[in-house]
Legacy VTK file of the C-alpha trace (Angstrom):
# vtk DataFile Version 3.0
C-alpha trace
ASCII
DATASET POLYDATA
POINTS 182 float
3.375 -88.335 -63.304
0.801 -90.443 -65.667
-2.499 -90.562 -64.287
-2.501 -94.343 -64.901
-1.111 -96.118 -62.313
0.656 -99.277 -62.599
-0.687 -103.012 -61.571
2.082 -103.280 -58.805
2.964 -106.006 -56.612
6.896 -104.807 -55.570
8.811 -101.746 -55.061
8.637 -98.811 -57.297
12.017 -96.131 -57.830
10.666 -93.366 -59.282
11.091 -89.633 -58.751
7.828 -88.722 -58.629
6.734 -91.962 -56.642
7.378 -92.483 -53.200
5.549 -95.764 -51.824
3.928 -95.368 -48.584
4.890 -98.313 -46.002
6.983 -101.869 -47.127
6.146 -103.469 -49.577
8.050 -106.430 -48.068
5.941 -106.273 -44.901
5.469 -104.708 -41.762
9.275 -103.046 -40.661
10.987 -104.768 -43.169
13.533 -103.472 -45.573
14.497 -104.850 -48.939
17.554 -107.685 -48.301
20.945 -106.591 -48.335
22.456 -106.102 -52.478
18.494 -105.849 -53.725
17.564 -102.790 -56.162
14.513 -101.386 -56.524
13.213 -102.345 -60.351
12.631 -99.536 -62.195
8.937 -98.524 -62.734
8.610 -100.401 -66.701
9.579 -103.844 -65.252
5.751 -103.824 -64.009
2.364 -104.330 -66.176
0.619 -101.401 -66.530
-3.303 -101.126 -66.993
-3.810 -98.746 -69.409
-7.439 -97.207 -69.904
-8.579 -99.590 -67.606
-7.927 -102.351 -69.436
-5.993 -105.243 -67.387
-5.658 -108.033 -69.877
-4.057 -111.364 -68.172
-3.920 -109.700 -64.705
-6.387 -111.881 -62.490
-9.742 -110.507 -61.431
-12.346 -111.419 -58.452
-16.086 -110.354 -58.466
-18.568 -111.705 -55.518
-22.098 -111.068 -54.805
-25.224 -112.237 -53.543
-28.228 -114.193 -54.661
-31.304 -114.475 -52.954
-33.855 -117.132 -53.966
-36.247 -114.650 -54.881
-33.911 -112.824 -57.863
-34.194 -116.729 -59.510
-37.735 -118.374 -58.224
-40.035 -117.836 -60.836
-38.094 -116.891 -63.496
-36.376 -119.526 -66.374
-33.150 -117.478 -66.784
-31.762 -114.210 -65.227
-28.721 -112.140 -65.305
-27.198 -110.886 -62.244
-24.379 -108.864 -60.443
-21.328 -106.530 -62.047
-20.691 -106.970 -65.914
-17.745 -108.730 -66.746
-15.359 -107.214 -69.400
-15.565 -108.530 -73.090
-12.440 -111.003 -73.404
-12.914 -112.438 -70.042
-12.403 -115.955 -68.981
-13.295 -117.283 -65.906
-10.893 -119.628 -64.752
-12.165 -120.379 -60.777
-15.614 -120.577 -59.409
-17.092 -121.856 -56.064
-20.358 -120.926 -54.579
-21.294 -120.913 -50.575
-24.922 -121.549 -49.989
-25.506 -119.598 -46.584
-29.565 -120.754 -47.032
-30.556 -123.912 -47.759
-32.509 -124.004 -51.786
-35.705 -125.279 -51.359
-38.889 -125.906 -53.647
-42.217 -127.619 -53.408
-40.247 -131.184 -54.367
-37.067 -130.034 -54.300
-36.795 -130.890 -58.001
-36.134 -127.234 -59.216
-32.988 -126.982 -61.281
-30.560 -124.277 -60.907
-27.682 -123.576 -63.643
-24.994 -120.611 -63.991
-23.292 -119.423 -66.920
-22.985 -116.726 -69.904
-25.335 -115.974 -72.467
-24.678 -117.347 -75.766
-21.162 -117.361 -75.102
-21.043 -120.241 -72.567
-24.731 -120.864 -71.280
-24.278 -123.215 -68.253
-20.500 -123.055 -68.356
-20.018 -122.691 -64.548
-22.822 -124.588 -63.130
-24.259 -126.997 -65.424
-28.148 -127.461 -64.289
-28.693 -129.678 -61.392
-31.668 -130.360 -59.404
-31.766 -129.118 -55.373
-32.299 -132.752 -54.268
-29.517 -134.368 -56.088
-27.685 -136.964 -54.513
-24.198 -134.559 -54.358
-26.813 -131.619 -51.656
-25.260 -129.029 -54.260
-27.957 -126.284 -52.744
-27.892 -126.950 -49.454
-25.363 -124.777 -46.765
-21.864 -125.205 -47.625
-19.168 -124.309 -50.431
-19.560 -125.960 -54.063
-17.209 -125.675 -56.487
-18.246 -125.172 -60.215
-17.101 -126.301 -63.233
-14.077 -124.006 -63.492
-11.262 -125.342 -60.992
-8.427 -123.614 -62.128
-7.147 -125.570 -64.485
-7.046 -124.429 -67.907
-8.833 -127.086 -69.694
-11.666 -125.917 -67.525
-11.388 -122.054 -68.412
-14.576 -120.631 -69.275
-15.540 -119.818 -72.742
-14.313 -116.131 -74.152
-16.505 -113.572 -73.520
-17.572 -111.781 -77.277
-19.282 -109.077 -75.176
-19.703 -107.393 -71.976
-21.941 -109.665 -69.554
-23.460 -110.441 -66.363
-24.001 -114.056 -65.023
-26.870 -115.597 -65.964
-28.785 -118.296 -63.479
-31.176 -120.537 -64.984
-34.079 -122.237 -62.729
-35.896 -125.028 -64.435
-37.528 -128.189 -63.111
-41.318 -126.373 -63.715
-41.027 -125.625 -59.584
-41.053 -122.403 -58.397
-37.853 -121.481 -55.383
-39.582 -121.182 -51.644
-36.501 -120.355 -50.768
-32.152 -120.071 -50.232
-29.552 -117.989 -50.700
-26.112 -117.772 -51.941
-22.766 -115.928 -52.130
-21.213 -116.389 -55.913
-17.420 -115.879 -56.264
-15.461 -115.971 -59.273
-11.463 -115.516 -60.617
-11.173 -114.405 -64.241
-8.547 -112.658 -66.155
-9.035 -110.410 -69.218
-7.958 -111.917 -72.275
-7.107 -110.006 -75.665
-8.722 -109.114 -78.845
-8.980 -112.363 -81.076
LINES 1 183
182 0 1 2 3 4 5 6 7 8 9 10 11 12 13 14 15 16 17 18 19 20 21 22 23 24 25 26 27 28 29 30 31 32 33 34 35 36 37 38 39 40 41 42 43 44 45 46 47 48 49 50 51 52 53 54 55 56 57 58 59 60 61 62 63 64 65 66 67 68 69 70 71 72 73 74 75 76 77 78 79 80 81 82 83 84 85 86 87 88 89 90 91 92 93 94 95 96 97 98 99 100 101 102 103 104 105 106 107 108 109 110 111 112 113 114 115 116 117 118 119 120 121 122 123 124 125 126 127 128 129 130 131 132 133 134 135 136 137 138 139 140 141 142 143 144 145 146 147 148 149 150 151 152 153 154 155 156 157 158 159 160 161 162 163 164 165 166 167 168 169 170 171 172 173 174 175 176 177 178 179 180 181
């Protein structure tokens, strides 16, 4: 058997496979007249690259990876080619500074700098930093896609508003797929 193993989401018949459990759900068979596809009806991910398949990364910020600094990049490294096409935020700890007037701003490097969070201050109007789920600029829909990636990179936060973060903290989540070479 290959040692890369196909992107699945059905039922494999292969000789050298044999799927552990239903794929159709706990003590269920396939209906009545289905066949199993064979295994090149599926998308592959070959050398680890999954282009189109959809991805999810999460992770944490605390106020103190962002207080002082103007811009930062933080968590995993998303793939060159990537788009993000959903994001949302859950503040678990309310953002605070000395006025509340601190800015906060997420996006990519260069390639789309603010694209998921455009800058806005902690004592807007909308409470965008205090507890609660925010979405971000990417929704789903395509129009709001993130720009293409031209290199690998983390998320970057930007803090401005000349006030330092006392404190808050924040789960980041974020769909993207893996688009192909221009």
């Amino acid at each position: 058997m290959s040692t890369q193993f196909p992107a699945v989401v059905g039922y494999l018949n292969t000789p050298d496979f044999t799927p552990i459990g239903s794929p159709y759900g706990v003590n269920q068979q396939p209906a009545a007249g289905s066949v199993a596809a064979p295994v090149s009806t599926f998308v592959y991910a070959p050398d680890s690259y999954s282009a189109g398949l959809k991805k999810s990364i999460s992770f944490v910020v605390n106020y103190t990876d962002i207080a002082a600094l103007s811009s930062v990049t933080l968590g995993p490294l998303f793939p060159k080619y990537s788009r993000v096409t959903r994001a949302y935020y859950e503040v678990l700890t309310t953002f605070t500074s000395a006025t509340d007037a601190a800015t906060i701003g997420m996006g990519f490097d260069t390639d789309d700098a603010n694209g998921v969070l455009a800058p806005i201050a902690i004592s807007d109007g909308s409470n965008p930093f205090d507890a609660g789920c925010r979405g971000c600029i990417q929704d789903g829909a395509v129009a709001n896609f993130s720009n293409r990636l031209t290199v690998d990179r983390k998320l970057q936060f930007t803090r401005g508003g000349a006030e330092v973060l006392t404190a808050g903290k924040l789960v980041v989540y974020l769909d993207y797929i893996e688009s192909v070479a221009p």
